[in-house]
C-alpha positions in Angstrom: -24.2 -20.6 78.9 -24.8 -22.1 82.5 -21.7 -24.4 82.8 -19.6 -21.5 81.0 -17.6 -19.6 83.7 -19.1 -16.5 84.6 -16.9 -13.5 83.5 -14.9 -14.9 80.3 -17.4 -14.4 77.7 -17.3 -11.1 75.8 -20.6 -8.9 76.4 -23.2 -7.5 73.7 -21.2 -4.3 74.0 -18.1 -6.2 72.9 -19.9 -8.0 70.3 -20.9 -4.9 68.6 -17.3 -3.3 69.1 -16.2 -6.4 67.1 -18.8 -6.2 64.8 -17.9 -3.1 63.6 -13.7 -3.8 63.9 -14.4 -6.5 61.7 -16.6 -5.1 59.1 -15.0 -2.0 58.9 -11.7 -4.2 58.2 -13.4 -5.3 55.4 -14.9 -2.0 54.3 -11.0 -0.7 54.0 -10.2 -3.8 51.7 -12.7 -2.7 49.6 -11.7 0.5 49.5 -8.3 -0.3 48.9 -9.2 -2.7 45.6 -11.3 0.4 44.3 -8.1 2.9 44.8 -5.8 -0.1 43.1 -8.5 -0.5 40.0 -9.0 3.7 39.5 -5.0 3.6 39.7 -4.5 0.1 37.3 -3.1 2.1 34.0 -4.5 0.0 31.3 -7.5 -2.2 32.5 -7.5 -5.4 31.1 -10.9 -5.4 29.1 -9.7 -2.3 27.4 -12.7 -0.4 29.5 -12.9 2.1 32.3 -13.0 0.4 35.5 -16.7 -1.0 36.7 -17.0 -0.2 40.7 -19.9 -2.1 40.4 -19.3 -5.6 41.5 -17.3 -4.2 44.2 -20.1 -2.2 45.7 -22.4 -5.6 45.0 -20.5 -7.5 47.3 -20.2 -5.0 50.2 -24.0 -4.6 49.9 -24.2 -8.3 50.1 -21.7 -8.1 53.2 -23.7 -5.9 55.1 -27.0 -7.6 54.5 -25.6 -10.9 55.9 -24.3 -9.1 59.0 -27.8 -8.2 59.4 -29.1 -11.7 59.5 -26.1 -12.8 60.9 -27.5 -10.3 64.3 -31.1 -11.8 63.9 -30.0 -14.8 65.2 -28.2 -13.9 67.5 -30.6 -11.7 68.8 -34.2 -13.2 67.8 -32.9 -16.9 66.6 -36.9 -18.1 66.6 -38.1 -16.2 63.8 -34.1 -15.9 61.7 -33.5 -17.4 58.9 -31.3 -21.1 60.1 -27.5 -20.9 59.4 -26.4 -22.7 56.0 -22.6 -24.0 56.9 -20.4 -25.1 54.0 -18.9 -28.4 54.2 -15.5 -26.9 54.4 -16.6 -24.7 57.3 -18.1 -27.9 59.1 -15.4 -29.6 59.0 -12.7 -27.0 59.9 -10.9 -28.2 63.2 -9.9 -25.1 64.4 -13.2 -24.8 65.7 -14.5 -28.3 66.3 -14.9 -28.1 70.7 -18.4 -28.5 71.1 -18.5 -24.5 72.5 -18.4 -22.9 69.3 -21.7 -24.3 69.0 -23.2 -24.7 72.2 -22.1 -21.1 73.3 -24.7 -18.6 71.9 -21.5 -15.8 72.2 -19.1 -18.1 71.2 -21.3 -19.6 67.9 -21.8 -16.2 66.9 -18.2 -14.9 66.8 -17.6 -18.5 64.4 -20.5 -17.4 62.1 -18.9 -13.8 62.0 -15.7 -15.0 61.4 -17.1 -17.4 58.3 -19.2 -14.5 57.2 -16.0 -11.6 57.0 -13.9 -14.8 55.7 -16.3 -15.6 53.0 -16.9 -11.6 51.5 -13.2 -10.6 52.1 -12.1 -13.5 49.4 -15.6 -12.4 47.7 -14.2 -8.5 47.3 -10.8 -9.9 45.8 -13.0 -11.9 43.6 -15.0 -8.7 42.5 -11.6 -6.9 41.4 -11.4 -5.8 38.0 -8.4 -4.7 35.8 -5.4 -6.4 37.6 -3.0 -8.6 36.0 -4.7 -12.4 37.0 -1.3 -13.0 38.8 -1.4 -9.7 41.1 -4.9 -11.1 41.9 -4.0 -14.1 42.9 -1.4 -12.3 45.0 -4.0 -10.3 46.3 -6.0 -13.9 47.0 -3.1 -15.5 48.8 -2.9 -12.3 51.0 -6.2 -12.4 51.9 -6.3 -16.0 52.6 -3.2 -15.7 54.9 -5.0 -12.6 56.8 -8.0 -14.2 56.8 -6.4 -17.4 59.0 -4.1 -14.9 61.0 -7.7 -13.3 62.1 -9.3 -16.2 63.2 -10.9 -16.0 66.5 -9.1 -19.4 67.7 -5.7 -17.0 67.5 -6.7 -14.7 70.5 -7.0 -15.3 74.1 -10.3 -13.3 74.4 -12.8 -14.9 71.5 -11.2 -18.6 72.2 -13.4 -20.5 74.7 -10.9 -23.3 74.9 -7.6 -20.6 76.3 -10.2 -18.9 78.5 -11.0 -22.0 80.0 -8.0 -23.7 80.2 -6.5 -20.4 82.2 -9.4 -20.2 84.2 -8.5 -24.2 85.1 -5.1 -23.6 85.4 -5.2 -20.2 87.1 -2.9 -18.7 84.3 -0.4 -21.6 84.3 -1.0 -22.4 80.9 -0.4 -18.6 79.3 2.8 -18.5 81.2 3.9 -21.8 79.8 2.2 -20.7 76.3 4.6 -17.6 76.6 7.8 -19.7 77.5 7.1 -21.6 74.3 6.8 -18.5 72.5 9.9 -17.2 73.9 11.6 -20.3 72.8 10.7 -19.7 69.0 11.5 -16.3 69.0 15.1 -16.8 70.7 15.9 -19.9 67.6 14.1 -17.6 64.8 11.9 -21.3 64.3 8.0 -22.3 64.9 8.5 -25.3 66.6 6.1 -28.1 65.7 7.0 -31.3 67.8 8.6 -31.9 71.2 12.5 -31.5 71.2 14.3 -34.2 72.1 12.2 -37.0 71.3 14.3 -38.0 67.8 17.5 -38.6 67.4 19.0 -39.2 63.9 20.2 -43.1 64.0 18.4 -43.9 67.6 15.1 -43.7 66.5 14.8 -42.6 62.8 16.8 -43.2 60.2 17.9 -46.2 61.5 18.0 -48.6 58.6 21.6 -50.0 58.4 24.5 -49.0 55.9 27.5 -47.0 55.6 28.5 -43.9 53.8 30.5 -44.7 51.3 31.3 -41.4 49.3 31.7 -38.0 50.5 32.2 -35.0 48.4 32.2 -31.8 48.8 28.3 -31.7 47.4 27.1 -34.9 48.9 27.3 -38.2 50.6 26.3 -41.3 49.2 24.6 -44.4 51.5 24.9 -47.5 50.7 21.9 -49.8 52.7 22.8 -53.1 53.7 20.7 -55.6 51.7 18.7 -58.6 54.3 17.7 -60.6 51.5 20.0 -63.7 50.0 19.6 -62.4 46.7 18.6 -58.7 45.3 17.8 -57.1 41.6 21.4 -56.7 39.7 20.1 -53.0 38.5 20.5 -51.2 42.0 18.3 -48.5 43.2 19.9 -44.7 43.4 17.2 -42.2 45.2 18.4 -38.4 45.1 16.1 -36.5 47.6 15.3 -33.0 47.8 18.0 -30.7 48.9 15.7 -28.4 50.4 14.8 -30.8 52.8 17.1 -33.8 54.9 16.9 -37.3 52.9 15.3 -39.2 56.3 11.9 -38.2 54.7 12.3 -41.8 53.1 14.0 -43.1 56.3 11.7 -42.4 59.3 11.0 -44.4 62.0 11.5 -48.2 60.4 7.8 -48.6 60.0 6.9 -46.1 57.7 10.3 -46.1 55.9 10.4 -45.8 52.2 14.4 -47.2 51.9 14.2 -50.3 54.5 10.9 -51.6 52.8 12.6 -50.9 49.1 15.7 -53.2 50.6 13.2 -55.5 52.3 11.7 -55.7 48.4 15.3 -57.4 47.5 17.0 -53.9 45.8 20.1 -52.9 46.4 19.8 -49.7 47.7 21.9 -46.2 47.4 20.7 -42.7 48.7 22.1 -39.3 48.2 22.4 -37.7 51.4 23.1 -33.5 50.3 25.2 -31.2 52.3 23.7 -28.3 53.7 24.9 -25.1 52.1 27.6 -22.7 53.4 29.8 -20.3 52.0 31.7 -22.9 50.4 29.0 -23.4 48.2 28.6 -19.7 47.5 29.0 -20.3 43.3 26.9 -23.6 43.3 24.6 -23.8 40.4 22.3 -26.2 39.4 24.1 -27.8 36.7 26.8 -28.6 40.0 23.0 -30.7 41.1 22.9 -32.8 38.0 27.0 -32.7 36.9 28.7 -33.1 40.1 25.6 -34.6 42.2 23.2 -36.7 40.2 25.9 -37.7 37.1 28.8 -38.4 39.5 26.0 -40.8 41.4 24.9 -43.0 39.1 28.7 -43.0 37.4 29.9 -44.2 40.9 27.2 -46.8 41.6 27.7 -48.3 38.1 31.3 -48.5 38.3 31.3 -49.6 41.9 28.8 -52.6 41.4 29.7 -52.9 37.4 26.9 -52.5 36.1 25.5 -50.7 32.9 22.6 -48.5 34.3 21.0 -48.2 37.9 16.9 -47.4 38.7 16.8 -44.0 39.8 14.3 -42.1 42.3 14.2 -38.1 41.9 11.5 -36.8 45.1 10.3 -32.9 44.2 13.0 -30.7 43.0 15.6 -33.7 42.9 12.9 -34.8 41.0 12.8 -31.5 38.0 16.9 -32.0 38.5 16.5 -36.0 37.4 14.4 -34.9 34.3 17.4 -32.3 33.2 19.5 -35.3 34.0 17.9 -37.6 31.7 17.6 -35.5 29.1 21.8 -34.4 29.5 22.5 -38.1 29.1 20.2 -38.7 26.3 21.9 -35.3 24.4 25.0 -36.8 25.2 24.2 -40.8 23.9 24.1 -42.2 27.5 20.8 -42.7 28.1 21.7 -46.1 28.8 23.3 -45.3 32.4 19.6 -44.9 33.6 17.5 -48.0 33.3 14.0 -46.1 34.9 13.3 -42.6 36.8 10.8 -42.5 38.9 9.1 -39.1 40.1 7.9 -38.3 43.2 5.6 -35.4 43.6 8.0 -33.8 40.6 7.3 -31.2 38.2 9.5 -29.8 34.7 6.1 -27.2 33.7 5.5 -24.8 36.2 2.8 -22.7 34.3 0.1 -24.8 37.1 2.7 -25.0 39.8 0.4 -23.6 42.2 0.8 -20.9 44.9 4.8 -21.4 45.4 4.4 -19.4 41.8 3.7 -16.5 43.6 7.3 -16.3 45.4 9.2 -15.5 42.2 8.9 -12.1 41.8 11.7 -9.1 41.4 11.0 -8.0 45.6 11.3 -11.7 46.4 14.5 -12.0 44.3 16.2 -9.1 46.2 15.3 -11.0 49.5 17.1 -14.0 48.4 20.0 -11.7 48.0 19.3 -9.4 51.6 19.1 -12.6 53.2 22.2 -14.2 51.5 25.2 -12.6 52.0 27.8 -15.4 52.8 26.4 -17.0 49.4 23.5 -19.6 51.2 20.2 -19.3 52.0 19.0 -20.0 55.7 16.9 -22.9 55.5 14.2 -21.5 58.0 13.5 -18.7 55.4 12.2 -21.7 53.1 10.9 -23.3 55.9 8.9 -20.2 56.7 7.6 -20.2 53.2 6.3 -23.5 52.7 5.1 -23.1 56.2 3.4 -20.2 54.6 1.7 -22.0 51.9 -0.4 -24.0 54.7 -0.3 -21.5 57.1 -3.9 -23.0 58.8 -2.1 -26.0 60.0 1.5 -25.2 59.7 1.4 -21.9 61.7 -2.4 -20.7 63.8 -2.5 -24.5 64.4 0.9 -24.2 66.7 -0.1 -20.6 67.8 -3.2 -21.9 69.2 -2.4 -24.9 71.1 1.2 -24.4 71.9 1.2 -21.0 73.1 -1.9 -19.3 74.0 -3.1 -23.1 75.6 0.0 -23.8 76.9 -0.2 -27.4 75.5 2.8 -29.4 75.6 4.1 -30.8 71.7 3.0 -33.9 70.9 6.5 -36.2 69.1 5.6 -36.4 65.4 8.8 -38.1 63.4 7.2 -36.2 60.2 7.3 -32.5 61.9 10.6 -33.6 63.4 11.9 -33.9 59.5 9.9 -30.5 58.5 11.1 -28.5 61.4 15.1 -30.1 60.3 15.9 -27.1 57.9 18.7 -27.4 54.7 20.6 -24.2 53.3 20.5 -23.6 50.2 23.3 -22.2 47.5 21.6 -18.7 47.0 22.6 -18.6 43.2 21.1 -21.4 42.0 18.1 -21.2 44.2 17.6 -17.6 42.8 18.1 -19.3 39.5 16.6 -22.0 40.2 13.0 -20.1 40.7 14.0 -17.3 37.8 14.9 -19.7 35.1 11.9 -22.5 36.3 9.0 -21.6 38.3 8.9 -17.7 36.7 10.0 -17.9 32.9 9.2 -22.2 32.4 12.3 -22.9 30.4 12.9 -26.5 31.3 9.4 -27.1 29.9 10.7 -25.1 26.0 13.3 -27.6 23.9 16.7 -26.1 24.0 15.8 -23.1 26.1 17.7 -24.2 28.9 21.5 -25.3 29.0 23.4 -27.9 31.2 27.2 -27.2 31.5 26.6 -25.3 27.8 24.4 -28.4 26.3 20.8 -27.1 25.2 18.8 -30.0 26.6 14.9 -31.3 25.6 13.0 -33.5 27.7 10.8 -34.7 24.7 14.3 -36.6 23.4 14.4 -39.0 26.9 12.1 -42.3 26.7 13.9 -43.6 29.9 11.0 -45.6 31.6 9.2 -44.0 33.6 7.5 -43.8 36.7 4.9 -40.4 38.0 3.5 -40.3 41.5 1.2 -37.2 42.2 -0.7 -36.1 45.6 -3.9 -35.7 44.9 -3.9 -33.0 47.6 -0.2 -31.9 46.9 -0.4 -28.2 47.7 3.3 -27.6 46.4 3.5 -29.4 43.8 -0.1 -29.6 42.6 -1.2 -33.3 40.7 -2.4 -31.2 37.4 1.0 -29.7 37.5 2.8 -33.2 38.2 1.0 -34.7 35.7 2.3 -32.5 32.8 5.7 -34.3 32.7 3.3 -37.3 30.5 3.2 -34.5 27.7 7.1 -34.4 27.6 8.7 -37.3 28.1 8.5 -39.9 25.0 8.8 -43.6 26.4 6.9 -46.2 28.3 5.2 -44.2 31.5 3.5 -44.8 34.3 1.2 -42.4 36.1 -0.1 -42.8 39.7 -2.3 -40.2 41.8 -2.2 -40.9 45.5 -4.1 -40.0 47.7 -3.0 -37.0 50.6 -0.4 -34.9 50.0 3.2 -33.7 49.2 4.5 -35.8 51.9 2.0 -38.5 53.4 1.0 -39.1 49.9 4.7 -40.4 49.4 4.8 -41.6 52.7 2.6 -44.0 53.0 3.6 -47.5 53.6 1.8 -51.1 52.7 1.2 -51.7 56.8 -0.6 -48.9 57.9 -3.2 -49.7 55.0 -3.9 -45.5 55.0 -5.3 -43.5 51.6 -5.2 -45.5 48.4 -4.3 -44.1 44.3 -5.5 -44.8 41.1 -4.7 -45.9 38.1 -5.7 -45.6 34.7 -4.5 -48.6 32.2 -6.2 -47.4 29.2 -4.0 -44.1 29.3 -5.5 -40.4 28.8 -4.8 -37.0 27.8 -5.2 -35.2 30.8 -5.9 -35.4 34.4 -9.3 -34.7 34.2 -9.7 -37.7 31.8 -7.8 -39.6 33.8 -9.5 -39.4 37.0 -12.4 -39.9 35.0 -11.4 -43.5 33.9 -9.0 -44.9 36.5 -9.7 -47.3 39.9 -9.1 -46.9 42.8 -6.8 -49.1 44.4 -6.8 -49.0 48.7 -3.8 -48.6 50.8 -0.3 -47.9 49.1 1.2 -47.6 45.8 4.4 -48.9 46.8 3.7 -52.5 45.9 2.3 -50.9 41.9 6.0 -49.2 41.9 7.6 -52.2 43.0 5.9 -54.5 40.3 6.8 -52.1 38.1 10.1 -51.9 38.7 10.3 -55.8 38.6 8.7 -56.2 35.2 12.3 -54.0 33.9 14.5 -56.1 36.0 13.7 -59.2 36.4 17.8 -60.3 36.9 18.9 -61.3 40.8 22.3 -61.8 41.9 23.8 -62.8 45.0 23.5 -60.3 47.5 27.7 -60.3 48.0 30.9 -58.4 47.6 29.9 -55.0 47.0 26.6 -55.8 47.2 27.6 -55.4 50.6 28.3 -52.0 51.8 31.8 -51.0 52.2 33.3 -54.6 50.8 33.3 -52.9 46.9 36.3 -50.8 45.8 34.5 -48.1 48.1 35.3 -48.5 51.6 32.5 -47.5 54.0 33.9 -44.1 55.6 30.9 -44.4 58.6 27.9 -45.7 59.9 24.7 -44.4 58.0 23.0 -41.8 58.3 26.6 -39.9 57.5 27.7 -36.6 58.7 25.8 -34.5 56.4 22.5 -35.2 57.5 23.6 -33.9 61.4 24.7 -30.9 59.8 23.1 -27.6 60.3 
């Protein structure tokens, strides 16, 4: 306490306040999961509804408090603090004072303590359909990081000193920065200014050569003498800007794939507006993904092209597959890999809990030119990692004042996409809620019931072993539908540095498992671990199907082909908001 300036600490009095807000906060939750179990019409064990585990655990509350206050108050003869691993490693609190600090240590530890009984009394609710409670769960968990000490001026020793240092510079620049969201309706994650599409990411060369009124399609310029005759089509997300595989050269996914000797397309997809008001998704796999591959073939003349299909482009490509397959063109397609891709959503993980009947009416409150703003999606997934996505910003950037540090990958994240409003409602109706793409013939594609257990297109699965969107058990369920030669990876990290990841910066690792298994559990259970990235495994892959160069001229170049380049990659569509 000596070298902590006198006057910014909270006193015992304080403390206590606190104390009580806090636990009585947690007192009212309990309360309110009794009133919603007494209320729950038909419990589901058939039985009136047991108060007791709710009572257990706000005994149990109350009896940690206590020894929570013992030392704090009389830390000689207490019993010693047990931390979790997660709670020792959590950053928000790393600075040395929220362990030195007496005051400052205890407000952490009472923050851990409410934390940990809060998601305990959700735990102890009985009689509420498992998805309400995990509702409830994600609730909690998003209050529970809103509450966090590190979000207010008064129990953060880090804002207290920095304004003491800066004699209240930094909460006036903290507030400017605030100011700033607010006016753009945006968190913002990363300094403005300090990317600029075709300066300093996606730079890797081409030309646009298609634009319709869905997409544009790049063509890369290939740097080797010869490249693989099947070319490479990717189709990223729409929910997101394609650059995600074209960031700053180094850790670009498309200039190390044409570096690899493929000739390379992408699909670059424009950002809704009211144009696109009656967009559906079989427009995604007719008049996007079809018409893509058709034009690559026919524009290089060949029979099929690899194709790449990164999280919902990736659930699009599997309806793709299985349209052509229906359809006796399986042949266009000589592979699909997934990235981070799902067609089962019963494990999709918390995005599930967006797809209810209130949410549905949102879509449509929030539509009504027909598209979706993109920062209401951004706000969501934001949402879904609200720790580091959100408090982390809130913190640093406006009660610190900090200035944002340039980060190409928050650059991308922060870069929002509309979306056509009908097939997004759809899209989360017909998928993540009733699971249709997973049932044979339960879904149609421009009236064609489709079944992905007819494709057997090669193929390849990556999964994030830490993929909080679209989680790796969920990922890996495509292995149960699809009937030809597969190959699954786990990565290591997540949704998007688990893709990400290039063969330089020798980061994470994956494994593999050659002897094959029948879950993930089993898999992880026999595979090795491979360091650094999986991009080399996929390109092996790839090379063991096509095998065939040719001469890396023509319309091999972009823009010399029968389609002439309309502009310099990355296109028009990618700028647009």
């Amino acid at each position: 306490m000596a070298d902590q300036p006198e006057g910014i600490t909270p006193d015992l009095k304080d403390l206590q306040h606190w104390t009580w807000v806090m636990g009585r906060m947690q007192q009212m939750m309990m309360e309110h999961g009794l009133d919603l179990m007494q209320a729950a019409p038909q419990p589901l064990n058939g039985s009136p509804f047991d108060p007791t585990p709710a009572i257990r655990a706000s005994a149990d509350f109350w009896a940690d408090t206590m020894k929570l206050w013992q030392r704090f108050l009389d830390p000689a003869h207490a019993e010693p603090a047990e931390e979790t691993p997660e709670q020792a490693r959590d950053k928000r609190f790393k600075a040395p004072q929220w362990r030195e600090d007496p005051v400052f240590d205890f407000i952490r530890q009472s923050y851990f303590l409410i934390a940990e009984h809060l998601v305990k009394g959700v735990d102890a609710i009985e009689g509420v359909d498992p998805r309400q409670k995990e509702q409830i769960r994600f609730a909690t968990r998003g209050f529970i990081d809103a509450m966090s000490p590190t979000n207010f001026p008064a129990t953060n020793p880090q804002v207290l000193e920095k304004a003491i240092e800066t004699r209240g510079e930094s909460l006036l620049k903290g507030l400017q920065n605030m100011l700033a969201d607010m006016a753009k309706g945006q968190l913002t994650q990363t300094s403005e200014g300090a990317f600029e599409l075709g300066r300093n990411i996606a730079v890797t060369p081409g030309k646009v050569v298609k634009r319709t009124a869905m997409y544009e399609l790049i063509h890369y310029a290939p740097t080797t003498e010869n490249v693989s005759k099947i070319p490479l089509l990717i189709f990223p997300p729409w929910i997101n800007r394609f650059y995600i595989l074209d960031l700053t050269p180094e850790k670009s996914f498309i200039r190390w794939a044409v570096q690899q000797g493929l000739s390379v397309f992408v699909v670059s997809w424009k950002s809704a507006d009211a144009s696109m008001k009656d967009v559906v998704w079989d427009d995604f796999i007719e008049r996007g993904q079809i018409d893509a591959i058709d034009t690559v073939r026919d524009l290089l003349g060949v029979p099929a092209v690899h194709t790449i299909g990164y999280c919902v482009a990736g659930t699009t490509l599997a309806a793709t597959l299985a349209l052509l397959t229906a359809r006796g063109e399986a042949d266009k397609v000589a592979s699909a890999t997934f990235f981070t891709a799902q067609v089962d959503f019963t494990q999709a993980g918390d995005l599930n809990l967006f797809v209810d009947d209130e949410q549905m009416k949102l879509i449509e409150a929030l539509s009504p030119d027909g598209f979706l703003d993109g920062r209401y999606m951004a706000a969501t997934f934001n949402l879904l990692r609200g720790r580091d996505l959100i408090w982390n910003y809130v913190a640093n950037n406006y009660l610190m004042g900090a200035e944002y540090t340039p980060f190409d990958l928050l650059h991308w994240n922060s870069d929002v996409t509309n979306l056509p409003s009908k097939w997004h409602k759809s899209y989360l109706s017909d998928l993540y809620r009733d699971n249709k793409l997973a049932k044979p013939g339960a879904i149609a594609v421009a009236g064609t019931p489709i079944d992905l257990t007819t494709v057997t297109t090669p193929a390849y699965v990556q999964a994030g072993r830490e993929d909080h969107i679209a989680p790796a058990e969920s990922v890996w369920k495509i292995t149960h539908h699809f009937g030809g030669p597969l190959r699954f990876v786990l990565a290591g990290s997540g949704h998007i540095a688990g893709v990400v990841n290039p063969p330089a910066a020798g980061k994470y690792q994956y494994w593999i498992n050659e002897d094959g298994a029948d879950s993930l559990a089993a898999f992880v259970a026999g595979a090795r671990e491979v360091k650094g990235s999986w991009w080399p495994d996929w390109r092996a892959w790839i090379a063991a199907l096509d095998a065939e160069k040719v001469p890396a001229t023509g319309a091999r170049i972009p823009g010399k082909g029968s389609l002439a380049a309309l502009e310099d990659a990355p296109g028009t569509y990618v700028r647009t908001r």
